[in-house]
Every structure is written in structure tokens, then in C-alpha cells.
PAKOLTI-32774 format. One record per residue: residue in one letter; x, y, z of N, C-alpha, C in turn; residue number from 0. Coordinates in steps of 0.05 Angstrom, whole numbers, always signed. Each point is the difference from the previous one (the first is absolute). Example, Ala and Ser with C-alpha at 12.3 -4.5 7.8 and 13.67 -1.06 7.14 Angstrom:
<kedos>
<"A"; <+264; -114; +156>; <-18; +24; +0>; <+18; +24; +0>; 0>
<"S"; <-7; +21; -14>; <+16; +24; +1>; <-15; +22; +14>; 1>
</kedos>
This chain:
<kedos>
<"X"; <+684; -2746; +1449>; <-25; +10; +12>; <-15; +15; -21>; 0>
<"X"; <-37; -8; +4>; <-6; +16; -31>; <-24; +16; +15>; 1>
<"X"; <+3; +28; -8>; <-18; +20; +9>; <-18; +9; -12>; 2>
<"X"; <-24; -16; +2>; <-31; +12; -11>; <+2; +31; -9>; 3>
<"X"; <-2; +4; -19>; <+1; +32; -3>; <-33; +2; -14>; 4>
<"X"; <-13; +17; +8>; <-35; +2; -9>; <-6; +23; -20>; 5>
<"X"; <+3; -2; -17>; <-11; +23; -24>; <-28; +3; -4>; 6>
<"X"; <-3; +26; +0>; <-32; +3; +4>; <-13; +8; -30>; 7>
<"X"; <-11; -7; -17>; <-5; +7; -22>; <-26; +1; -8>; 8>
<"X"; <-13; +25; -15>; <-31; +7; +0>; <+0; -15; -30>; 9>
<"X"; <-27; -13; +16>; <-12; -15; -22>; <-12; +20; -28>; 10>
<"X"; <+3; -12; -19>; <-6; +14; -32>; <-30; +14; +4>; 11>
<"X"; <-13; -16; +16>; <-30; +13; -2>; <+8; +18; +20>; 12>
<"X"; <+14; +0; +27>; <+3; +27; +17>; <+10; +26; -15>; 13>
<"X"; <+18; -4; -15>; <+19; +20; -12>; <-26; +11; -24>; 14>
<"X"; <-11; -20; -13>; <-23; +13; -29>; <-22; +18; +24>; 15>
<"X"; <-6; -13; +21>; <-13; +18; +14>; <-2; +33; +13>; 16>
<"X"; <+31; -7; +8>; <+19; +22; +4>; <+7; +24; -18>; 17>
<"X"; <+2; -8; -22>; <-1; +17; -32>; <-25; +13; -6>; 18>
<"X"; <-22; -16; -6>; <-22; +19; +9>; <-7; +14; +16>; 19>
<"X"; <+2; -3; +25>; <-1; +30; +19>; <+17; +19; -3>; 20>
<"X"; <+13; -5; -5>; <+22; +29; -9>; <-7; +9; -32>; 21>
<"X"; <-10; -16; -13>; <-11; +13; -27>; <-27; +13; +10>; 22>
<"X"; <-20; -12; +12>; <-16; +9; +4>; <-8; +29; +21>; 23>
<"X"; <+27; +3; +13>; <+6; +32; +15>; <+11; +11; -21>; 24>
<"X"; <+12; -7; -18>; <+13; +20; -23>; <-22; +6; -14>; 25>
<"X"; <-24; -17; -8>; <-22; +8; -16>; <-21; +22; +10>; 26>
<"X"; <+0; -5; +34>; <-9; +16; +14>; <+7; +31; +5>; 27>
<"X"; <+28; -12; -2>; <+13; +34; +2>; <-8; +9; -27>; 28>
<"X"; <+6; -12; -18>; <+1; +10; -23>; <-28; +28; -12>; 29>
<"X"; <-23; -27; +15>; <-29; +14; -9>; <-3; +18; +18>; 30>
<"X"; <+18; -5; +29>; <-9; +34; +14>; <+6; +27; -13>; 31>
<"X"; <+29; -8; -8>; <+13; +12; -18>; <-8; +26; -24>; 32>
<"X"; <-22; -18; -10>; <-16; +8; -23>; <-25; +7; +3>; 33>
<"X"; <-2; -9; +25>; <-24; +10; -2>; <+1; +30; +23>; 34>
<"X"; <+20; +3; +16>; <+8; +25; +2>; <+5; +23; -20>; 35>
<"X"; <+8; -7; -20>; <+9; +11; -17>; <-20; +10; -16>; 36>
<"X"; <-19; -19; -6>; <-26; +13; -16>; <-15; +10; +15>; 37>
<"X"; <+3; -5; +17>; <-24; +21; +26>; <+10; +22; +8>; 38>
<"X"; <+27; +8; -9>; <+13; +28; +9>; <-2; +18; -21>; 39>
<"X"; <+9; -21; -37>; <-16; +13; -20>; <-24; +9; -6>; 40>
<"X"; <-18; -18; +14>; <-26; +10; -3>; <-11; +18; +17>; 41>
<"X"; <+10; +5; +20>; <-3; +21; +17>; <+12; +28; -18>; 42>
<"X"; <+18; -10; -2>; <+26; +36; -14>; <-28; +0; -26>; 43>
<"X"; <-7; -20; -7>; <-14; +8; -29>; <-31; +10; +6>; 44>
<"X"; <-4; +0; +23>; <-29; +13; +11>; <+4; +24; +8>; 45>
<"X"; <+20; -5; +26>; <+11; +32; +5>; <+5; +21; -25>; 46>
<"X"; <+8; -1; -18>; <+7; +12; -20>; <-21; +8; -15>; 47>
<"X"; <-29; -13; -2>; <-30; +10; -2>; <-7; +10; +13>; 48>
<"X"; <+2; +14; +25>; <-9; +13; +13>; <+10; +31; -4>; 49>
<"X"; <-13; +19; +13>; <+10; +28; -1>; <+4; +4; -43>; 50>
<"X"; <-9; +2; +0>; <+7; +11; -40>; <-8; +18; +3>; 51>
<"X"; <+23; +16; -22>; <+5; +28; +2>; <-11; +16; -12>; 52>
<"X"; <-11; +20; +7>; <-28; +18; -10>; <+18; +28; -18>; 53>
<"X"; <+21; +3; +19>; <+13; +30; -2>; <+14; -6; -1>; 54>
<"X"; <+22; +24; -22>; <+33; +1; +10>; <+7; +16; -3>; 55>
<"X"; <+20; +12; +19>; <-13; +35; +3>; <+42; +10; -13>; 56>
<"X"; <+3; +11; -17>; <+19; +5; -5>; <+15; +29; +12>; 57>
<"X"; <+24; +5; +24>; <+11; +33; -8>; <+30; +11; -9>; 58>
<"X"; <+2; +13; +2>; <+30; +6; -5>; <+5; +0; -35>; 59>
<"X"; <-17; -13; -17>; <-4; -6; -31>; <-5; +35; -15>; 60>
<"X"; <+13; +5; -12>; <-7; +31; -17>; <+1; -11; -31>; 61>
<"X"; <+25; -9; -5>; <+4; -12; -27>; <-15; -23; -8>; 62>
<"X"; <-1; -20; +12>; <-13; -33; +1>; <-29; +4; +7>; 63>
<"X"; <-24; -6; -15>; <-21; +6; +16>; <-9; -29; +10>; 64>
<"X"; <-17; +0; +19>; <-16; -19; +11>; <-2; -22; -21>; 65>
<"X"; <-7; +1; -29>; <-5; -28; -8>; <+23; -12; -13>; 66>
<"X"; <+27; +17; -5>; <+21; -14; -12>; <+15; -17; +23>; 67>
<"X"; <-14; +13; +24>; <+21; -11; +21>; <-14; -32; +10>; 68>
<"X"; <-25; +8; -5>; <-10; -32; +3>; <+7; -20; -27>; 69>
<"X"; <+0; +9; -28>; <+7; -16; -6>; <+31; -9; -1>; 70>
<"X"; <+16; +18; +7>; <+25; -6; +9>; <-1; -25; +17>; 71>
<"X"; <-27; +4; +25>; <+12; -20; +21>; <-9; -22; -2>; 72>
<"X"; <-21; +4; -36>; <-9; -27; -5>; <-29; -3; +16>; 73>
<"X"; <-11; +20; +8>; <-27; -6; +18>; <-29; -6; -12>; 74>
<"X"; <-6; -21; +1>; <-27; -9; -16>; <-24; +4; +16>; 75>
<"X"; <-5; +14; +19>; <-22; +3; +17>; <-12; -15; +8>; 76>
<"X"; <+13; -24; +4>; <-7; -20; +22>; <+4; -15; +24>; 77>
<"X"; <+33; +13; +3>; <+12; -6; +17>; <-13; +2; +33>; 78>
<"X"; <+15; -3; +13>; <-8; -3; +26>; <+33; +14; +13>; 79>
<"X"; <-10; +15; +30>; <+12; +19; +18>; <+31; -31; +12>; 80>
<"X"; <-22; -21; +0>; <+17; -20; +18>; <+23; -2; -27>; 81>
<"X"; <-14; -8; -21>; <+20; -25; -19>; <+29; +34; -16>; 82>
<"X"; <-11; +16; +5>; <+24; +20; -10>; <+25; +5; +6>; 83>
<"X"; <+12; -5; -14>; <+39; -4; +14>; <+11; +28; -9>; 84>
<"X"; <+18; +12; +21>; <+4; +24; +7>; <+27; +2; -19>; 85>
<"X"; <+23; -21; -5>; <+18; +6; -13>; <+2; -9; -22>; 86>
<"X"; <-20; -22; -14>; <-14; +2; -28>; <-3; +19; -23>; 87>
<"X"; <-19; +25; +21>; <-8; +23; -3>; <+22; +22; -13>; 88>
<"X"; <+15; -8; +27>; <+22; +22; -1>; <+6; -4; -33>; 89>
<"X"; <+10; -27; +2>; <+23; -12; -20>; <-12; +12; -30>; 90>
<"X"; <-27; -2; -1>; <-12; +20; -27>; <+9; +17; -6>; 91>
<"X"; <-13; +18; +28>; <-5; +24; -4>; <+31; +11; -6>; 92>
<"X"; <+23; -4; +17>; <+25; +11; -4>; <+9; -2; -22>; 93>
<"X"; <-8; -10; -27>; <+7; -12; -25>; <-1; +31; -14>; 94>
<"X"; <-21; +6; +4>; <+4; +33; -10>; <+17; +17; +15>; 95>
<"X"; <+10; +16; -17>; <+25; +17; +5>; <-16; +26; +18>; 96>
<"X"; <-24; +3; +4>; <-9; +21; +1>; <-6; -6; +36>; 97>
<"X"; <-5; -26; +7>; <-3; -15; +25>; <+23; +10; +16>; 98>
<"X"; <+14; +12; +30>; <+19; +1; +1>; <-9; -15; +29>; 99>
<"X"; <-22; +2; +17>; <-6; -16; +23>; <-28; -11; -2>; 100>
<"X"; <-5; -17; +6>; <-35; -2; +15>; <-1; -19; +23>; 101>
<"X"; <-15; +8; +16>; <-18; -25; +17>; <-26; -1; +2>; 102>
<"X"; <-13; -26; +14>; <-23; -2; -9>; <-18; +0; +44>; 103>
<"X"; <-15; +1; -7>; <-17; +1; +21>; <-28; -17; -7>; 104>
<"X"; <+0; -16; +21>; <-33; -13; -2>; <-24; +3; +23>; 105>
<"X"; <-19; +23; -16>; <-13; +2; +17>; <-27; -18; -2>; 106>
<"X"; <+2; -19; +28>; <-23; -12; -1>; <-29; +8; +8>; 107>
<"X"; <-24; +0; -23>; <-10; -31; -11>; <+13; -6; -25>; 108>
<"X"; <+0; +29; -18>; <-2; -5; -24>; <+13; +24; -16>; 109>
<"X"; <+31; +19; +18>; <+5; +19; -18>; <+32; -7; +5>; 110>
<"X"; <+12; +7; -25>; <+33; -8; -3>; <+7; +27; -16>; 111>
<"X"; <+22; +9; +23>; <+2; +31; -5>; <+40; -8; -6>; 112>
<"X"; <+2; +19; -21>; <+22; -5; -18>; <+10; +27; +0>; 113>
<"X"; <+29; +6; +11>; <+15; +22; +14>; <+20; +3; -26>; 114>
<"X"; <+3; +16; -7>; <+22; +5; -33>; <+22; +24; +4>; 115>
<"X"; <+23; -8; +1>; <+13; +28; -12>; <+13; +5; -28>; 116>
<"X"; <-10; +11; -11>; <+9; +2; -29>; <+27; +15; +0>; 117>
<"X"; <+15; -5; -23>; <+31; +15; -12>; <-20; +22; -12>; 118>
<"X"; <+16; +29; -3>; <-9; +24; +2>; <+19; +5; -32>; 119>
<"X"; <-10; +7; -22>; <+12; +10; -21>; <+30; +18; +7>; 120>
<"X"; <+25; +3; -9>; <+13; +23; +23>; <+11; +13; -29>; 121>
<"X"; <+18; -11; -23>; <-4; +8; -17>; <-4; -8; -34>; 122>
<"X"; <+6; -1; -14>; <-3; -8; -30>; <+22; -10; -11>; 123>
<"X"; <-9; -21; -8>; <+31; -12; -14>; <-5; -6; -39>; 124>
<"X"; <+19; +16; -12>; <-3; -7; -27>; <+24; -12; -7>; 125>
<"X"; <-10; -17; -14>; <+21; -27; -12>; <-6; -8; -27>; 126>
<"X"; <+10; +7; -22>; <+0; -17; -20>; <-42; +10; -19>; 127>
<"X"; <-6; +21; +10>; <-14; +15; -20>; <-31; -12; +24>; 128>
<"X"; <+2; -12; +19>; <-19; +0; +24>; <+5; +15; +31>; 129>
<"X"; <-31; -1; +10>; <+15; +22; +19>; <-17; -23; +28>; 130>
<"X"; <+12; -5; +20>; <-18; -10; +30>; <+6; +18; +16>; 131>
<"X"; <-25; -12; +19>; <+6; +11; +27>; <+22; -15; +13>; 132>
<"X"; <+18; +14; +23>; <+20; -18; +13>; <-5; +13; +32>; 133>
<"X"; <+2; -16; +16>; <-2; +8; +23>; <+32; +9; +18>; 134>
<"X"; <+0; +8; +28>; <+16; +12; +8>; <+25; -12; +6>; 135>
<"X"; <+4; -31; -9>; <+16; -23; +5>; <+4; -8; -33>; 136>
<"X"; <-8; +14; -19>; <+12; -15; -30>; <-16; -23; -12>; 137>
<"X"; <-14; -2; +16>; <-26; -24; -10>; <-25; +7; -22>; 138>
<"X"; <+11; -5; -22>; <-22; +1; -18>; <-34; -10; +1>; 139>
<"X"; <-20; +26; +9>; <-23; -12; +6>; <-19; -5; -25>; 140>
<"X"; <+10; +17; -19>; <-22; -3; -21>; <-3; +24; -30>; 141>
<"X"; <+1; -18; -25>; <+6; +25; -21>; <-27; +13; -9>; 142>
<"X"; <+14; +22; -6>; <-29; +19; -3>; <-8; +5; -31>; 143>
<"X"; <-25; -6; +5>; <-11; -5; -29>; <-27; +13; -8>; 144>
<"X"; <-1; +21; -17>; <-24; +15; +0>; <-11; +11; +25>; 145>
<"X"; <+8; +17; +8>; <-5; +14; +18>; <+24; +23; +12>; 146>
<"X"; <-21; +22; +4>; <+25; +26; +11>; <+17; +0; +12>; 147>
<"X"; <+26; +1; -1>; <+22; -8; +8>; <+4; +27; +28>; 148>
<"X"; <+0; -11; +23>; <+0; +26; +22>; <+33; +12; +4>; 149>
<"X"; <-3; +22; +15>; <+34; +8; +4>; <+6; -13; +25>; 150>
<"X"; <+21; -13; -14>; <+19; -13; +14>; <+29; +1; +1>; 151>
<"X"; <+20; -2; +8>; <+36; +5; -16>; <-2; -29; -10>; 152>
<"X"; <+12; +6; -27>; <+5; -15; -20>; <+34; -8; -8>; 153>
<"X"; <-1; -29; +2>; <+31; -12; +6>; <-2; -13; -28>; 154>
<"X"; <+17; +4; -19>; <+5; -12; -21>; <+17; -24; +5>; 155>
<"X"; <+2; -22; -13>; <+14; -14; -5>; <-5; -31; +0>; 156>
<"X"; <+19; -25; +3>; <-3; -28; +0>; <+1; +0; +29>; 157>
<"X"; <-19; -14; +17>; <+18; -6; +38>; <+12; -36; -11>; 158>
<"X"; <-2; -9; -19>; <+0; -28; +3>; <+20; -3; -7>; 159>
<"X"; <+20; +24; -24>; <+23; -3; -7>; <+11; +19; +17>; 160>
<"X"; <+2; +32; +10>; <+9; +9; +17>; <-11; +2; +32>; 161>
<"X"; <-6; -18; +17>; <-12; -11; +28>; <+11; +30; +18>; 162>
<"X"; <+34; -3; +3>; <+3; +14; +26>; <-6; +34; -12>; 163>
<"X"; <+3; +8; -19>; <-4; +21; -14>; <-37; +11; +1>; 164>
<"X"; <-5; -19; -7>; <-26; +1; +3>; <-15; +4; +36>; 165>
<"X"; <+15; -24; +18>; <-10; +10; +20>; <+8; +27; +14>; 166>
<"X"; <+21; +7; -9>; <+12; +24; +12>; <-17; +23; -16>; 167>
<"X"; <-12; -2; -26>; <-18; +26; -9>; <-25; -4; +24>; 168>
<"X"; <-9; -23; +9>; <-20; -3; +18>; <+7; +21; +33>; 169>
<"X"; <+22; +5; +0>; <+6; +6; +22>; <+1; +25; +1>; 170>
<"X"; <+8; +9; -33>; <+4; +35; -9>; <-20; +7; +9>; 171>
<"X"; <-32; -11; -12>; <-29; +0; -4>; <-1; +11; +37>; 172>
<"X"; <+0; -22; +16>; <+2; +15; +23>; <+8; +22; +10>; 173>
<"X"; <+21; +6; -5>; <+6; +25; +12>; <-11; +19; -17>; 174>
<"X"; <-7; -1; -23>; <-10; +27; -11>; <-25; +0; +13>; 175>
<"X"; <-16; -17; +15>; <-28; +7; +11>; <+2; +3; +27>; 176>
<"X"; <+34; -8; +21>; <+2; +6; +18>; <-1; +37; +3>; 177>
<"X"; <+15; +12; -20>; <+11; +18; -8>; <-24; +32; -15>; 178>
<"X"; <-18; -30; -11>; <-26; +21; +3>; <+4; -1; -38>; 179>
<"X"; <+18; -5; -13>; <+9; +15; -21>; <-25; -13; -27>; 180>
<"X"; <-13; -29; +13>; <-23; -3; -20>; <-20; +11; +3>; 181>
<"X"; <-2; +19; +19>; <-22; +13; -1>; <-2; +31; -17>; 182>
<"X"; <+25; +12; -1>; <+3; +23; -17>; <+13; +4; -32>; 183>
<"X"; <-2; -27; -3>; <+10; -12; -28>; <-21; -6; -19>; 184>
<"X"; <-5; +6; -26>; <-13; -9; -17>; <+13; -29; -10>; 185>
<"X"; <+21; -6; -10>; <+8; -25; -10>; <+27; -11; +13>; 186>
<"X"; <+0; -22; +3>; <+27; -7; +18>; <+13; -30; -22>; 187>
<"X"; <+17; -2; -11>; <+5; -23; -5>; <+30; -12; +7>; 188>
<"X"; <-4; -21; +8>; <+27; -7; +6>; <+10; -22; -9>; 189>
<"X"; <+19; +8; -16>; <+18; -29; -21>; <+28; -14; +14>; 190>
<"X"; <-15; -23; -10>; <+11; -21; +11>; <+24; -8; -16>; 191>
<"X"; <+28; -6; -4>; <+15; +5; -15>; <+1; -36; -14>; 192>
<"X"; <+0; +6; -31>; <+4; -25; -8>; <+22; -14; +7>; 193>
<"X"; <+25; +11; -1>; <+17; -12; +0>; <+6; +10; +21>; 194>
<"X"; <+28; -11; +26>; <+11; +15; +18>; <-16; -8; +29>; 195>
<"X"; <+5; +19; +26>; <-17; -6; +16>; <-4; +23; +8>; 196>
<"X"; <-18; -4; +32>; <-11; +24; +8>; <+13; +26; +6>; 197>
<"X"; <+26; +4; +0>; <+18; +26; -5>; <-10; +14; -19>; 198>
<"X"; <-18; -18; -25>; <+3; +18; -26>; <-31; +7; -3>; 199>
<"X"; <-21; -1; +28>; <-28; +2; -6>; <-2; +37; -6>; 200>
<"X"; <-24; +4; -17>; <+7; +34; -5>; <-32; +9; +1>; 201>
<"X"; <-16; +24; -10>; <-28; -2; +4>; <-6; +26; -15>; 202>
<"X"; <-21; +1; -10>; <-20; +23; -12>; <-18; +8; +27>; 203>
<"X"; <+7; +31; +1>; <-25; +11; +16>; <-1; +23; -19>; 204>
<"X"; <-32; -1; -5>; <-13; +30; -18>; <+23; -5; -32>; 205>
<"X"; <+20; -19; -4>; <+8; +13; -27>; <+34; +7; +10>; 206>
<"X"; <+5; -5; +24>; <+31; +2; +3>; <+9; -17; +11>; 207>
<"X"; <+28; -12; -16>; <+8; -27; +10>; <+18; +8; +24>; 208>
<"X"; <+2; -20; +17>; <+14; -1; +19>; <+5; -25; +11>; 209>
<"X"; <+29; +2; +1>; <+23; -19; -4>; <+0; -11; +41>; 210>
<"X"; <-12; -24; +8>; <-2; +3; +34>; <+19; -24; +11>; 211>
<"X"; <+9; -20; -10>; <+21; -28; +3>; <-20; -3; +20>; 212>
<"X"; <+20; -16; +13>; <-9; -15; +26>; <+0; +11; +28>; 213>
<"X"; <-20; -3; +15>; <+4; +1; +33>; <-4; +26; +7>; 214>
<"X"; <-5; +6; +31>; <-1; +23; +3>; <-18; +9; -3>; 215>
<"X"; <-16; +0; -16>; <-33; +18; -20>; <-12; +26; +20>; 216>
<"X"; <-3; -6; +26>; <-5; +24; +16>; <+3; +24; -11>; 217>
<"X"; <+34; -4; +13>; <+22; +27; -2>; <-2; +4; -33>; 218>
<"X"; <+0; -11; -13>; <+12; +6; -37>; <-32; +14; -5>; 219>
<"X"; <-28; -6; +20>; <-18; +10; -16>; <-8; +34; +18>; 220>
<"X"; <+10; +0; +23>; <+7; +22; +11>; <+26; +15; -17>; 221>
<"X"; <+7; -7; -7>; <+19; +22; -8>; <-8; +0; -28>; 222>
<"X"; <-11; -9; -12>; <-18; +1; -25>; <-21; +23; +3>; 223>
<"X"; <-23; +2; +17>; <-13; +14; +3>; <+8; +39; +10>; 224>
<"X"; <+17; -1; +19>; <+17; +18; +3>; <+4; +19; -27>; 225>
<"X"; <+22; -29; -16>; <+4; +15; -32>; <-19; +14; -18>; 226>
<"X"; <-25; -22; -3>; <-14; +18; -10>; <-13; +28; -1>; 227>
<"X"; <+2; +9; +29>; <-10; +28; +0>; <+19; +19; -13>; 228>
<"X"; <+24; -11; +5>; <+25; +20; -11>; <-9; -3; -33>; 229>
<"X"; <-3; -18; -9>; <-1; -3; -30>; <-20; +9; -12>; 230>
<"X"; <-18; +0; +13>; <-25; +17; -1>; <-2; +33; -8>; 231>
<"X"; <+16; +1; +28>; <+9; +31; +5>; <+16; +13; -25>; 232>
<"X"; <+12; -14; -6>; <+26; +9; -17>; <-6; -9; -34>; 233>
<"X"; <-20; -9; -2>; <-8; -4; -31>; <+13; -19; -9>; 234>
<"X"; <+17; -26; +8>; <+25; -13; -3>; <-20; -14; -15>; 235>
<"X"; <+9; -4; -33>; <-11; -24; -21>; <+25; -29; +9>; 236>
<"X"; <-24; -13; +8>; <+26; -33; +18>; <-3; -22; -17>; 237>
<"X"; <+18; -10; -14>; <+6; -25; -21>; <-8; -20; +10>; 238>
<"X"; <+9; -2; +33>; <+4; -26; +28>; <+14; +9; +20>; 239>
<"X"; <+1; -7; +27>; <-1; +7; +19>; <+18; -34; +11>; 240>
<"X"; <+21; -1; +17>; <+14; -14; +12>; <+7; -6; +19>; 241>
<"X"; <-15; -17; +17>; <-5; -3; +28>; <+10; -23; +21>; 242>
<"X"; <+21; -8; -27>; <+20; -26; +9>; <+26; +11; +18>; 243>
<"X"; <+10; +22; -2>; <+15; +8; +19>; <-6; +9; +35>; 244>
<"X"; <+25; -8; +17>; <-13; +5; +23>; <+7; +35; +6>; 245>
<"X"; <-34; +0; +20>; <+4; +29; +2>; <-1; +26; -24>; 246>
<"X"; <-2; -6; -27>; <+2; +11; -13>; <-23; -3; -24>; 247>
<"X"; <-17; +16; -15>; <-18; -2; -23>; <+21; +7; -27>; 248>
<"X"; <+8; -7; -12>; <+8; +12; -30>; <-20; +4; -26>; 249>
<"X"; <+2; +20; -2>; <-25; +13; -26>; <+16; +8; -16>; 250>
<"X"; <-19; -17; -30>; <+7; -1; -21>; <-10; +21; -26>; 251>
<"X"; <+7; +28; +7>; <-27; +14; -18>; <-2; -10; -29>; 252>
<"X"; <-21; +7; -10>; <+11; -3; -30>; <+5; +30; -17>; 253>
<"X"; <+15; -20; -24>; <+23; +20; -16>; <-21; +13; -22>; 254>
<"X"; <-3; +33; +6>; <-19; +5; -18>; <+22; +12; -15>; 255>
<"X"; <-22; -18; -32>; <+24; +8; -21>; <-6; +43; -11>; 256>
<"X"; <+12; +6; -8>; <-8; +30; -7>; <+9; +5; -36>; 257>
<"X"; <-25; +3; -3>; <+3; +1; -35>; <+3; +39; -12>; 258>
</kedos>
């Protein structure tokens, strides 16, 4: 018994026909495609002509004035309120050490107001026959060059070869202004130890060394202050003063020779 079986098969011209409509929706899509695309560009590139920026109103800036900060952000005075990107900006401006926040505000038609907090000098760092400013975190903002050097406490040493030593004089620096003690001091310096670590940090105030290690700084500068009135009182000529023990100051007078 033989069973007709019927295969249905599209003719060469049905199938070439068939290929073109589907190329020709792919061509279609294609040009919507693009031409969305340039009409969204050309829109973003109109919008972005509009509103240009007349003002830019800078605050929070003491150190940085108004025109380093534009050219920091790269601003050619043509921009526009629309086409300005907010973390662009940032990304400049934070490049200086002196930058510690900003944001920006856009006030429309035509003013772009620029919000700054600057790092605050806290004290002086000498290294290697230069002196910078360093702020209250160890961040080197900037070396000083021709010009009056203000009072500040002054931390001798390398932070790049001694780091934790170094941040720990940052921390001394604090408490002596928690403590009040930079304000009734003519010279403060505090050395950073070359070799060793912060157990062995020691310091010049007025011309007397004093030996302070690590930790603590409060209490060691309270009981520092204390001492001095006694030493005062008592005419005591002091070699150095030792403030690494707990609870206790040890004074070193010096040995006057008698001829």
C-alpha cells in the first residue's frame, strides 16, 4: 500500500521575497534607530546652548580665590547651566589638597553657585630644609615660599619615612590647643624621631626639651603645666623634663659646673 505523503515547499522566488521583508524591517529599524539617536543628540546639543552662564558665585574659599578655582574646574566662560556635570567638577576641584568638600548649585537662568570647604592650615611641617602647611589629618597642603611664616606648632621630621610617628605628633598638636597650651607659648616644636617609633616623640617649648612618648597627651600636658609653676617658683635651671612615666614628671636640672 503506497501513501501519498505531500511536502509543501516555498518556491525560490517566495523565500527571495521573504528575505527582503525582513531585511527591509531590519533597515527600518535600523534608521529609526538613528535617527532617534541624532535627534536626542541634537536636542542634548541645543539644550546645552541654552541658559549660559553669566556668574559663578564662589563661598566657603579663604585660601583659593575665585579665579584659581575656575581654572581648576577648567571654566572657559561659555558653558551652559544645562551641559555642566556636577561630579566632573568635583573630580577637579578635589585634586587640590586644600579642597576638602564642595557642591554645586544651579541657579536658573544664568548663575552657578559653587559651595567650598577648604583644609584649614593646623600646623607646620619641616622636612629636609622646607617647611608646609599640613592640615589636622597629616595632609600636606602646600610649601611655603617667600612669605611670613605665621605661628603655628612646628613638627619636625620625615611623615613618609616615619608615618605612625608622625601622625601621632599630629595628635600631640591637638591636645596642646585642646589644652589651650598654643596659645601661651611662643615656640612649640615637636620632633619626630628618626629612628624608632612614637614612644620616642620629644618637643621644644620656649628652649626646653621635653621628652612626651606616646599616648595619653592630655594628662602628660596637665601635669606638665602644673610643673611649671613649681619650676618657676623655685628658680629650677631644667636640662629636660620627662613625661613618659605614668603619673609621674621627672626633671632633669642641669649640672652647674662651679669654677
Amino acid at each position: 500500500m503506497k501513501t501519498n505523503r505531500r511536502i509543501n515547499r516555498q518556491s525560490p522566488a517566495a523565500a527571495k521575497a521573504g528575505k527582503s521583508r525582513w531585511l527591509l524591517k531590519l533597515v527600518a529599524v535600523g534608521l529609526l534607530l538613528c535617527g532617534m539617536y541624532f535627534g536626542v543628540s541634537y536636542l542634548i546639543g541645543f539644550a546645552r546652548t541654552l541658559f549660559p552662564v553669566k556668574e559663578v558665585i564662589f563661598s566657603g574659599n579663604r585660601r583659593l580665590t575665585g579665579n584659581e578655582l575656575k581654572v581648576m574646574m577648567d571654566l572657559k566662560g561659555s558653558e551652559s547651566l544645562v551641559g555642566l556635570s556636577g561630579s566632573e567638577l568635583s573630580a577637579k576641584l578635589l585634586k587640590s589638597p586644600w579642597v576638602r568638600t564642595v557642591s554645586f548649585r544651579k541657579d536658573f537662568p544664568d548663575r552657578f553657585i559653587v559651595r567650598i570647604e577648604e583644609a584649614a592650615p593646623f600646623a607646620l611641617l619641616e622636612m629636609k630644609g622646607r617647611t608646609f602647611f599640613v592640615d589636622d589629618k597629616g595632609n600636606l597642603l602646600e610649601e611655603i615660599k617667600g612669605e611670613a611664616i605665621p605661628f603655628l606648632p612646628i613638627i619636625s621630621g620625615d611623615p613618609f619615612k616615619s608615618k605612625d610617628a608622625f601622625l601621632e605628633a599630629i595628635n600631640l598638636v591637638k591636645a596642646m590647643k585642646q589644652k589651650g597650651v598654643t596659645n601661651i607659648k611662643d615656640r612649640i616644636e615637636i620632633i619626630v624621631p628618626r629612628f624608632g617609633g612614637a614612644e620616642n616623640i620629644s618637643m621644644q617649648i620656649d628652649g626646653t626639651l621635653i621628652k612626651v612618648g606616646q599616648g595619653e597627651y592630655e594628662e602628660k600636658l596637665a601635669r606638665l603645666l602644673e610643673l611649671e609653676d613649681e619650676i618657676i617658683r623655685r628658680g629650677i635651671p631644667v636640662d629636660y623634663i620627662d613625661l613618659r612615666f605614668a603619673n609621674k614628671v621627672v626633671v632633669k636640672p642641669i649640672n652647674e659646673v662651679v669654677k
